[in-house]
N, C-alpha and C positions, 0 to 999 in steps of 0.2 A: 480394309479395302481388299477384296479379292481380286487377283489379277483380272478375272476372266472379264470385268466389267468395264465397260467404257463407258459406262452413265452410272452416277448414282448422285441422285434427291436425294436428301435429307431432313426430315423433319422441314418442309417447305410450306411454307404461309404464308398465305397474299389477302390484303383486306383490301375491299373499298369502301372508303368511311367506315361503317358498322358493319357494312356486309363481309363475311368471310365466305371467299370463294373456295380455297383451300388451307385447309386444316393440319398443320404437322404431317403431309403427307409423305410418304416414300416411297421411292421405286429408282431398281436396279437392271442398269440392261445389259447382257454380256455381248460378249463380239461375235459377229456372225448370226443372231439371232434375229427371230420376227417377235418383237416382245409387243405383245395386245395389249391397250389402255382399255378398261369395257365401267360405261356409269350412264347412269339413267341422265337423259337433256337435264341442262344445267349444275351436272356433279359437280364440275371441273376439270374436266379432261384438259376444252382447247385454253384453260386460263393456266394450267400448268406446262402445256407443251409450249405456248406464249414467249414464258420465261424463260423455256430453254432454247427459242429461238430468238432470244435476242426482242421482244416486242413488249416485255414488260418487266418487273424486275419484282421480288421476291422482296414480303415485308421482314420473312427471315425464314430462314433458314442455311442452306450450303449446295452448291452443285457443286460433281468432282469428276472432272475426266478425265480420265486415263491416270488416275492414282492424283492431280493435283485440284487444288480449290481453284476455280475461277469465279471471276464476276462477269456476267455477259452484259453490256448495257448497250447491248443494240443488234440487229441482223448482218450486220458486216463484221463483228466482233464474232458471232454465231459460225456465221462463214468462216472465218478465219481457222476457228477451233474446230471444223468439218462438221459442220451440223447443216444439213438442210430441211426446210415443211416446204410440204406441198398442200396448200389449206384447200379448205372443203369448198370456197369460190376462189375460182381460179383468180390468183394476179395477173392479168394479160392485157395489152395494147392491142385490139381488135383491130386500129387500123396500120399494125407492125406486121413486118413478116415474123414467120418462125425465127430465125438467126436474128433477129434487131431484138425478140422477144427475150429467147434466150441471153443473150451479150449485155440486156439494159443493165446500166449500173458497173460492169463488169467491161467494157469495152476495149478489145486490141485495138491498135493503134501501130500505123505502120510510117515507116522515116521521115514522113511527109507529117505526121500529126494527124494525117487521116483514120477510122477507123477500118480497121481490117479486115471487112465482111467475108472476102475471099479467103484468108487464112478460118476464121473462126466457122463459117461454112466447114469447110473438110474437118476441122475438129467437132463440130458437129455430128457431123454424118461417121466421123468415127467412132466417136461415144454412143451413138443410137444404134449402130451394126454394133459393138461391142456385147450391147446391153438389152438387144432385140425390141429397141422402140423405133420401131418405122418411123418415119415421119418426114415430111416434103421441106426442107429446111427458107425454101424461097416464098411458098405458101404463104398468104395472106390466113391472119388466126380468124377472124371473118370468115374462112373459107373452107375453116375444115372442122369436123366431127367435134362430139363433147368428149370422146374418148381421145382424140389427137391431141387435145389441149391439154387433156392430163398426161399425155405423154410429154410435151411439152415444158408442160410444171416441172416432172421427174427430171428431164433434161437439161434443165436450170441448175436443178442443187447438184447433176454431174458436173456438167460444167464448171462448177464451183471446186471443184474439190470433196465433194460431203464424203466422209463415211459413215456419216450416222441419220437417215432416212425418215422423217414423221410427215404421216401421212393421217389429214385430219378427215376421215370422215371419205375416204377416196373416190365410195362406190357407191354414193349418193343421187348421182346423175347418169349414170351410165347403164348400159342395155346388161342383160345376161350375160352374149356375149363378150363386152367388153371387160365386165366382172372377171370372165374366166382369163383372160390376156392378162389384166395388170395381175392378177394374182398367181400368174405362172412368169408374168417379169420381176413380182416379187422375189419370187427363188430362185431367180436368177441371181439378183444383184447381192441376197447374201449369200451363194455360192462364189462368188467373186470377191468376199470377205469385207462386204459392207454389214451392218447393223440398222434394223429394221423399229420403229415406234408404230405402231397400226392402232390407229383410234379409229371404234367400230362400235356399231351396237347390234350388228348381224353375228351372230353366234355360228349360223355355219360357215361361214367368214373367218372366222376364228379358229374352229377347229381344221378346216381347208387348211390352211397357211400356218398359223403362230405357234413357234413351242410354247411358251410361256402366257400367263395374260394376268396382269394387275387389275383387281375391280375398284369402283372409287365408288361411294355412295355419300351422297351428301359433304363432299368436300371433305370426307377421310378415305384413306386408303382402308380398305376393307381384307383382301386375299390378295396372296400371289402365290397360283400356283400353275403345276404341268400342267397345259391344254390336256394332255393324253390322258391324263387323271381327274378328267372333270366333263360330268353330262352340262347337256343344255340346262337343265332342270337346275342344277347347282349355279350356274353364271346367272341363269334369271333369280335366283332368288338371291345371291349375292348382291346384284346389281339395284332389286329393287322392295329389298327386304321382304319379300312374300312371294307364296307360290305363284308359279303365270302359265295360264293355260293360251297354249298355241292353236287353239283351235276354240274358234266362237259356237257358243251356243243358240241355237235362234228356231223358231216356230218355221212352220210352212209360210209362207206366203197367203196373201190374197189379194191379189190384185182386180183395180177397180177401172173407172175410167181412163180413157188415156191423156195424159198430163200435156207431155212433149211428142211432136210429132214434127218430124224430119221425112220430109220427099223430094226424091229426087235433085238431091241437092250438090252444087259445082260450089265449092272455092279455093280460090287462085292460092297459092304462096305468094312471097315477097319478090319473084324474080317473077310473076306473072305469069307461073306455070299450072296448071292445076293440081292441087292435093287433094281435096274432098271429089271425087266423081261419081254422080249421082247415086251419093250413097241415100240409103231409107230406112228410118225407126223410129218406133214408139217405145214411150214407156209412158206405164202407168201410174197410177197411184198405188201406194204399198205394196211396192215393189225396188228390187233392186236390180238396174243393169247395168253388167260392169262390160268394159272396153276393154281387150286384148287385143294386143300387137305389137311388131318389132315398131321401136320408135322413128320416126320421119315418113310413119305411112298414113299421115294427115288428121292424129289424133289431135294433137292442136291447134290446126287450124280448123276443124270441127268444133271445136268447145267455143272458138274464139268465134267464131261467125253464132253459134247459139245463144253466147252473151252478149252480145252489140261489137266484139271489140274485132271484129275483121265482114270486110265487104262479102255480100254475097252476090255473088256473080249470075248464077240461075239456081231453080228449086224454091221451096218453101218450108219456113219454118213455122210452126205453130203454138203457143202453149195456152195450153186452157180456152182451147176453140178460136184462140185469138191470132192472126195474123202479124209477127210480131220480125218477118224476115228482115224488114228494113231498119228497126226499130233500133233507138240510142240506146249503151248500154243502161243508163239511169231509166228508160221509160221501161225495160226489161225485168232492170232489178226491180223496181215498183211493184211490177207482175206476180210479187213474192215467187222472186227466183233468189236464191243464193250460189255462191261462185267461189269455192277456192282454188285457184290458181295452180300451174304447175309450178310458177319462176314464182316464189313468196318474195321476192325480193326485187323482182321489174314489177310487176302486177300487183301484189297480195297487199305490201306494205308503203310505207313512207318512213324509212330507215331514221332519218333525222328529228322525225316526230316523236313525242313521247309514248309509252305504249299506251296511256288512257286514249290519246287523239287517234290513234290507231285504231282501236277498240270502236272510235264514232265518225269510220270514215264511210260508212253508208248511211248513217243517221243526223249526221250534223246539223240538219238545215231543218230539222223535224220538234217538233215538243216533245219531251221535258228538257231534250240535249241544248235545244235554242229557243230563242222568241224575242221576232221582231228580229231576225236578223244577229240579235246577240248570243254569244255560248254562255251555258252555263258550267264554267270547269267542275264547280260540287256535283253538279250531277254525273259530269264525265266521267270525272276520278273515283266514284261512288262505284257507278256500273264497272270500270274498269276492275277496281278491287274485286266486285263481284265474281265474276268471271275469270279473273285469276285464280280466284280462290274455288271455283268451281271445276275449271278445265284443270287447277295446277300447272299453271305458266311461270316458271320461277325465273325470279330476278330480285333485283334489292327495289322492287315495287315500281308502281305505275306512272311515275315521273321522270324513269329514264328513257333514252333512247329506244325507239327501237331494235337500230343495230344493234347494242349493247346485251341485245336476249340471244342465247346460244340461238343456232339454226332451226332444234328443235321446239324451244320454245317457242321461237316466231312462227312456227309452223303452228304450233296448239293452240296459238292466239288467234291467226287468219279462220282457224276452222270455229272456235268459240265465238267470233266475231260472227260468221256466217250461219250458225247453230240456233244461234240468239234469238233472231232476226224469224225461227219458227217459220220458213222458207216451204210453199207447196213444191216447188221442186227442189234441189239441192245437186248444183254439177260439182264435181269433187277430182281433182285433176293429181295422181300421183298426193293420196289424202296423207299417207304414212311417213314421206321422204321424209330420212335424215332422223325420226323417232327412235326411241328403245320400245322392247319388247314389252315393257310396261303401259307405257303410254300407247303402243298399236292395237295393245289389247283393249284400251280405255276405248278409243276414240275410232275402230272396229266398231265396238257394242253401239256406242251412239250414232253411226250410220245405219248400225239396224235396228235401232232405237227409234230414229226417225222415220223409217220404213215403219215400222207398226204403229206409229202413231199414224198411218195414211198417207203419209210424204212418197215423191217420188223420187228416186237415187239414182244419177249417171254417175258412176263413177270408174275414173281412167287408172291403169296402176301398169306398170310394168313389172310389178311384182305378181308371178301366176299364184302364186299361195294365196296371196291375200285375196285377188279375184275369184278363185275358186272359195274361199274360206267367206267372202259377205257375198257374195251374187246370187241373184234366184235365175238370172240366164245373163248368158256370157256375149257379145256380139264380136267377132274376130274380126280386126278391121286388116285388109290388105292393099295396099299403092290406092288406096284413097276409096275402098268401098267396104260395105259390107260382104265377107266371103264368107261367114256361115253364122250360125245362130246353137248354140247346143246349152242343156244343163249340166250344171256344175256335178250332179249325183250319178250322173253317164256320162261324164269326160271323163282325161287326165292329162294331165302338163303337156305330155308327149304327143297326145292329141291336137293340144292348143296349139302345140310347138310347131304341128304339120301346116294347119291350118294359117295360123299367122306366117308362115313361109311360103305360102300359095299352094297348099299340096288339097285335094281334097281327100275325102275321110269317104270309103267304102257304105 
């Protein structure tokens, strides 16, 4: 044991049934540090931070912290020993304010037996001015940003007590902006002599923030070495045992008819205001057009009114000469449209479901999946293996849960599902969230894949790299319209960045 450590795994292995999620792995974190966990969807990162949060337990191995062996058999045993996760979906009561959020489980209580909103408030708002997380402590979570709610989460494991920080996957959901904030309250909080866990598959992420980064590959611990002494090029091939090129390869364009055609089109948000105002676009066949903008300036209620799943208020949508604005989302998807979601987990999946039923949740009702009404599992579980084995969805196979597949895998599933299915258009909503650099490379190529097969591609990302890296033109949405149109080979980010901010470009 060397002093400087406050975490050390040991030789840590966790099986379910036959499946080994982790393998004799180890990793040591020292105090004060941002130590990076980096592995390709379903290494085992979140099944090993799991364990040391208290949420599962080790088939063997040893945790040791601060020089002694403990057994953590639960999230409050976790707490106890200062460890706090802030997981990749937020734990929050949407209809709690921030202070009930924070306090669940953990609740003051003042002479009367009552809980002590009014004390645990100002402890609140002390530990957020401490630690530079704004946040409205009376605010309905309902009511505030994706990025508040992570601040949020962090606020929880302060409030607890944590010295020791895992953060699974943080910057999954959140804008540019936001990115740059928690990653500068990052260095905040181990300047104040906390201990950092950052599970990431963003490499500049990594090199930004973490001294240190342990790679895990296939459920072994692979490297641990200095961030400082290690290119991109080395963590990608660490992570997914082969070279990965950051940049796709792809022909010109040739675009044909027009596929999808959006005019002049209003739709409302949820509070009845309008997001969409009369925005207009085409896309064609064999082609790709990607969507840039800061998030909430009606990229999703635009997809959701193009797939059946939100009213449209005025304008007209069109696909394949067909009038289809009013239209349910099943008469749409019919239309050979495919749809992956931004939220895989409201929209994309059915978590409880097993992933073969997953895999047939736009085919169910069709021949060879049914007949007469009945399913036939051999065939579900057939295609399903298929396509696992096709896209590389990993899990201990097509009978578990959906929940049960890391984030990323359920993501490779919603897009395989949709892929499948040989879609003349294909809407693709933040296609990458929550992937490694392995799998963004995979499943890049097959967005432009489908593009040369004659397919047409909307696809939404708030990642500019990747917009500019598959798009043959970019459409900059601003407060709910189209505010300019440019090519990816005569832009650049800072271009984008004007544009998506309301600026125009000379």
């Amino acid at each position: 044991m060397t002093q400087d450590y406050v975490i050390e795994m040991r030789d840590i292995t966790k099986r379910f049934g036959e499946f080994v999620a982790n393998d004799q792995i180890n990793l040591n974190v020292k105090k004060g540090e941002i130590h990076a966990l980096l592995g390709e969807n379903g290494a085992g990162k979140s099944t090993l931070m799991n364990m040391l949060a208290g949420l599962l337990e080790p088939t063997s191995g040893e945790i040791i912290i601060n020089g002694k062996s403990v057994t953590i058999e639960s999230p409050s045993k976790a707490a106890q020993l200062g460890i706090g996760m802030v997981h990749q979906h937020f734990m929050l009561v949407d209809a709690f304010t921030v202070t009930e959020n924070i306090i669940l489980g953990s609740e003051t209580t003042n002479v009367a037996g009552m809980i002590d909103l009014k004390k645990a408030t100002a402890e609140i708002t002390e530990i957020s001015k401490k630690y530079g997380l704004e946040v409205n402590p009376t605010a309905k979570v309902a009511d505030i940003s994706v990025g508040a709610q992570q601040r949020v989460e962090i606020l929880k494991t302060l409030y607890r007590g944590a010295d020791l920080l895992i953060f699974d996957e943080p910057t999954a959901v959140l804008t540019p902006d936001e990115i740059a904030e928690l990653l500068k309250i990052m260095k905040v909080l181990v300047s104040e002599g906390k201990s950092i866990i950052l599970i990431t598959h963003k490499l500049d992420e990594i090199r930004a923030v973490a001294d240190r980064v342990t790679v895990i590959r296939r459920g072994k611990s692979i490297e641990t070495v200095e961030v400082a002494g290690a290119t991109n090029d080395d963590l990608a091939e660490w992570m997914v045992g082969r070279s990965v090129s950051f940049k796709t390869e792809k022909i010109a364009s040739n675009p044909k008819e027009v596929i999808l055609s959006i005019e002049n089109l209003v739709v409302n948000e949820n509070r009845g205001i309008p997001a969409v105002k009369n925005l207009s676009l085409d896309v064609r066949a064999g082609e790709i057009v990607g969507i840039a903008g800061i998030d909430g300036n009606g990229q999703s209620e635009l997809i959701q009114s193009i797939t059946g799943l939100r009213k449209v208020k005025s304008g007209k949508i069109t696909i394949k000469g067909e009038d289809v604005t009013h239209y349910s989302p099943r008469k749409i998807t019919e239309l050979s449209v495919g749809h992956v979601p931004e939220d895989r987990h409201r929209d994309g999946m059915i978590l409880d479901m097993t992933v073969a039923e997953n895999f047939a949740l736009q085919t169910y009702y069709k021949e060879p999946i049914s007949k007469n009404g009945i399913l036939n599992y051999s065939k579900i579980n057939e295609k399903a293996r298929q396509l696992m084995e096709e896209f590389d969805v990993r899990g201990a196979g097509e009978l578990i849960p959906g929940k049960s597949l890391s984030g990323g895998n359920q993501q490779k599933a919603v897009i395989a599902r949709e892929i499948d299915r040989d879609p003349d258009l294909l809407i693709v909503s933040q296609p990458t969230r929550g992937l490694d650099v392995g799998a963004i490379e995979y499943i890049r190529k097959r967005l432009i894949a489908e593009r040369d097969k004659g397919k047409a591609v909307l696809v939404v990302s708030f990642e500019l790299d990747e917009i500019l890296d598959v798009s043959d033109r970019i459409a900059v949405i601003h407060d709910g319209s189209i505010h300019g149109i440019v090519l990816p080979a005569e832009t650049t980010k800072q271009e984008l960045g004007k544009l998506m901010a309301g600026d125009h470009l000379k």
